[in-house]
C-alpha positions in Angstrom: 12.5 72.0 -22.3 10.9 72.9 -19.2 7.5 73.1 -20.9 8.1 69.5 -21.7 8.8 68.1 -18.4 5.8 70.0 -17.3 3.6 68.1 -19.7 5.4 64.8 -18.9 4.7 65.1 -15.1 1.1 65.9 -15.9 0.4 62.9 -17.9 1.9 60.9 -15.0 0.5 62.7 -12.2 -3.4 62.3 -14.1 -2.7 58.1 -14.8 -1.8 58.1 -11.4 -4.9 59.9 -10.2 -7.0 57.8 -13.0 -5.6 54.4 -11.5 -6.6 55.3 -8.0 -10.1 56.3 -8.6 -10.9 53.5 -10.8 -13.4 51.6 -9.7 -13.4 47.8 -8.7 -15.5 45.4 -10.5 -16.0 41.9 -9.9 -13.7 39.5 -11.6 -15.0 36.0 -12.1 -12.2 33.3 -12.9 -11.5 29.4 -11.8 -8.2 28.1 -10.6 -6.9 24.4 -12.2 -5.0 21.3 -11.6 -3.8 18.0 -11.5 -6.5 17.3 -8.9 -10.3 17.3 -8.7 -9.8 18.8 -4.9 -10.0 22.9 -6.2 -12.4 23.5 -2.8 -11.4 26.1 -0.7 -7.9 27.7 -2.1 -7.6 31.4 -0.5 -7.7 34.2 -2.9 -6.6 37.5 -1.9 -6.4 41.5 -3.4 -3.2 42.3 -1.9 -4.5 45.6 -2.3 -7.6 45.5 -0.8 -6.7 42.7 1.4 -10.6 41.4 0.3 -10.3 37.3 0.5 -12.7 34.5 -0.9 -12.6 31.0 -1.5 -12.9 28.6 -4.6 -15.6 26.6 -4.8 -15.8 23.2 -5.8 -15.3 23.2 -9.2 -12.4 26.1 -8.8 -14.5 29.2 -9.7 -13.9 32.2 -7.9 -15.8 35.8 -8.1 -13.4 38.7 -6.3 -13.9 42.9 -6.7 -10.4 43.5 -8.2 -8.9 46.1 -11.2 -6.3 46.2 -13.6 -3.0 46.3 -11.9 -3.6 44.6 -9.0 -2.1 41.4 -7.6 -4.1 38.6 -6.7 -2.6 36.1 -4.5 -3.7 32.3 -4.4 -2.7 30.4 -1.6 -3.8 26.6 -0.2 -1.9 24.2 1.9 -2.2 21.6 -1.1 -1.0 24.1 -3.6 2.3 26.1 -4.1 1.7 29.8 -3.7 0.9 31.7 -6.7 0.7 36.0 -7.1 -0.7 37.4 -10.1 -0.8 40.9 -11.6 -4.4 41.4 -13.1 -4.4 43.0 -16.4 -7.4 44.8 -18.6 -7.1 41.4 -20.6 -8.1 38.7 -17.5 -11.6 41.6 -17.1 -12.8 40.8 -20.0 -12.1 37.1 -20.6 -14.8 35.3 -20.0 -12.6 31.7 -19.6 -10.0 33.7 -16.8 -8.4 30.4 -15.7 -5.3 30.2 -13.2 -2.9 27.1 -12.8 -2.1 26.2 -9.6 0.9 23.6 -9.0 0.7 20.5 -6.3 3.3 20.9 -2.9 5.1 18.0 -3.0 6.0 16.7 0.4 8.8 14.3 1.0 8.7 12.3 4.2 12.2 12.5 6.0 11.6 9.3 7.8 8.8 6.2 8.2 8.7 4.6 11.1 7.0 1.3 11.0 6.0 -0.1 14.6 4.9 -3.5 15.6 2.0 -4.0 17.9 2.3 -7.7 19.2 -1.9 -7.4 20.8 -3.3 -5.7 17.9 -4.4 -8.6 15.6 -7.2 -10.2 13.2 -8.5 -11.5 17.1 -8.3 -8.2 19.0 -10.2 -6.8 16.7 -12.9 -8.8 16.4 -12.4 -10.0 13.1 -11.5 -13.7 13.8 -13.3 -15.6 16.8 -10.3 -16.6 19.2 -9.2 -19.9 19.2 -10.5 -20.9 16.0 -8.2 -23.2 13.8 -6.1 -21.2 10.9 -6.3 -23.0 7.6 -3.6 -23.1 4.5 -4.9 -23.1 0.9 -4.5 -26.9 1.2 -6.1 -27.5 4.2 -8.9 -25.4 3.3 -9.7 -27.6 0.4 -8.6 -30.7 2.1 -11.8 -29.6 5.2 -13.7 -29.0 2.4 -13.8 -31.5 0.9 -14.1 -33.9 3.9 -16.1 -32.3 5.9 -20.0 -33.8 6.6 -22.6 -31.1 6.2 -25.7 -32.3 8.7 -28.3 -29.4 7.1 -27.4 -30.5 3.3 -30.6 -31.1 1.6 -32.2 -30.5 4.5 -35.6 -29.6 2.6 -35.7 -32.5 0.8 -36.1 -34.9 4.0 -36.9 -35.3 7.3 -35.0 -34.1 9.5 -32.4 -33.1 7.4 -29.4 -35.6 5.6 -25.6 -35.5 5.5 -24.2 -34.4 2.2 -22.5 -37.3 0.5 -19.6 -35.0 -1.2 -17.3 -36.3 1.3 -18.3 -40.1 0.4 -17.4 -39.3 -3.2 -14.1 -37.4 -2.6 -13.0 -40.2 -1.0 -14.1 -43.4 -3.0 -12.5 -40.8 -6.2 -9.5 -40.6 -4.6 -9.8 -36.4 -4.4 -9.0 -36.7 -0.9 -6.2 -38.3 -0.7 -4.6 -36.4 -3.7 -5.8 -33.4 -1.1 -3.8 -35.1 1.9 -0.8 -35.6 -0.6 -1.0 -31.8 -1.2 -1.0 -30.6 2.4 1.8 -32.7 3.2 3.6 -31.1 0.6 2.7 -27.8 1.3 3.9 -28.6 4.8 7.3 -29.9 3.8 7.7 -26.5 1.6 7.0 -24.3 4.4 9.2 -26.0 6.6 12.0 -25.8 4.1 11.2 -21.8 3.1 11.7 -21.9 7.6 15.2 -23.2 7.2 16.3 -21.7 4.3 15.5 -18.5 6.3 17.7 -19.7 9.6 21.0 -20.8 7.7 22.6 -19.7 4.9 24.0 -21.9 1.9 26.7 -21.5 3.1 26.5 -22.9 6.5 25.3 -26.3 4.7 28.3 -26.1 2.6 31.1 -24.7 4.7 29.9 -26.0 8.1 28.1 -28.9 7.6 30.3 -30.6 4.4 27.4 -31.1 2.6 28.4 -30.8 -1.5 27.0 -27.9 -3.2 25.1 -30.4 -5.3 23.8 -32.8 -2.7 22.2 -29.8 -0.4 18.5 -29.4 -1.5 18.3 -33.0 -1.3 19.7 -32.5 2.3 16.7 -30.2 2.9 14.2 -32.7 1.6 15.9 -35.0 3.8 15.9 -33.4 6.8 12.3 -32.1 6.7 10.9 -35.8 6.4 12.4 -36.1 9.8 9.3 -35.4 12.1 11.5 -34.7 15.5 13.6 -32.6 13.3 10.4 -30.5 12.2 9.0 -29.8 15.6 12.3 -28.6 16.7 12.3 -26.3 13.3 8.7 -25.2 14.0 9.7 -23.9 17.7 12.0 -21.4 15.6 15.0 -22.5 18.7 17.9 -22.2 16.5 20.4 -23.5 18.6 18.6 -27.2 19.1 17.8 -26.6 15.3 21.4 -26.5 14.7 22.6 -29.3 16.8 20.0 -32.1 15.4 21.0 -30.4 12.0 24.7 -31.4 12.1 23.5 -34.8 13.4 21.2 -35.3 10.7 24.0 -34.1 8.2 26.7 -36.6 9.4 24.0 -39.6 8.5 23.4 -37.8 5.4 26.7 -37.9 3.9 27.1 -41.8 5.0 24.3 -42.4 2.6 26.4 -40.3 0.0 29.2 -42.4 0.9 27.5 -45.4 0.0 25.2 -44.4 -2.9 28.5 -43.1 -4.5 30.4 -46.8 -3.7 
């Protein structure tokens, strides 16, 4: 029995002795992901405490040996330790997958910086007029260009696009469409400062009859420059002004 246990601690004490005085080799492998970024992910013998880097494509080349425990580490990846194994030394495709931290913002605070705009910047020359879609085309199509066909006479000519938009009529189905795109964005501005309810609790206008109140109110032109200087409360007085006459022409439409 003792002759056994002799034997037993021999074999164990010569693996031992074998494991320490094997020799290092290089060990070439590549690290993948969900992301092209694989540059410069830490790799480290935690025996040896050796380090290198991945290179672009992921491939690393590291002295290492069976049994021991490389560790992979990047501030875009999750930590990953691996025990080497006579296997990963002789495969010539030694790939290790390497998963993507996560990090979930606790908060997002959006600020508004009232002198930081398309002007500031550069970007649009101050004082120069904003345009809508409609207005845009409306300029557009009105405006006289002095250096049209310039080549073509002396001194230049004035384009005659705006002479045929208007004896087409395109320009005044252009005016129509500003107007109209006026009256909408005044209404999208009231809709925004009082609730349907407020025209239907408040000012006694019937369910039914209150987007024709709307329409009716934005045709009002002193009505609209008081709605464009966003003051609610003079808003809301000429509003229950304009809603009394409204309902008298109910009344009477409904006679």
């Amino acid at each position: 029995m003792i002759d056994k246990i002799i034997c037993l601690l021999v074999v164990f004490l010569s693996q031992v002795v074998w494991s320490q005085n094997q020799e290092r080799i290089v060990l070439n492998g590549k690290i993948i992901s969900n992301t092209n970024d694989l540059e410069g992910v830490y790799v480290v013998n935690a025996q040896t405490e050796a380090m290198v880097t991945t290179t672009a494509d992921g491939s690393f080349s590291i002295k290492a040996k069976s049994g021991d425990i490389l560790v992979f580490s990047s501030i875009q990846f999750k930590e990953n330790r691996v025990l080497l194994t006579p296997e990963n030394f002789s495969d010539l495709n030694y790939t290790v997958k390497l998963n993507l931290l996560m990090y979930q913002l606790q908060e997002v605070i959006v600020k508004r910086y009232d002198n930081i705009n398309a002007v500031a910047l550069g970007i649009i020359p101050s004082g120069q007029k904003s345009y809508t879609e409609a207005e845009r085309k409306l300029h557009t199509a009105t405006a006289l260009n002095p250096t049209a066909n310039a080549g073509t006479m002396a001194g230049g000519s004035i384009s005659v696009d705006p002479l045929l938009n208007f004896f087409s009529g395109r320009t005044a189905m252009l005016k129509k469409e500003v107007a109209v795109e006026k009256k909408e964005s005044y209404m999208r501005l009231l809709e925004n400062l009082f609730t349907l309810d407020h025209f239907v609790n408040k000012l006694k206008i019937p369910l039914e009859y209150v987007k024709g109140f709307e329409y009716y109110v934005v045709e009002n032109d002193k009505f609209t420059a008081i709605l464009n200087s966003k003051n609610k409360t003079s808003t809301e007085f000429l509003l229950g002004e304009l809603a009394v006459k409204y309902k008298e022409i109910i009344a009477i439409e409904n006679k």
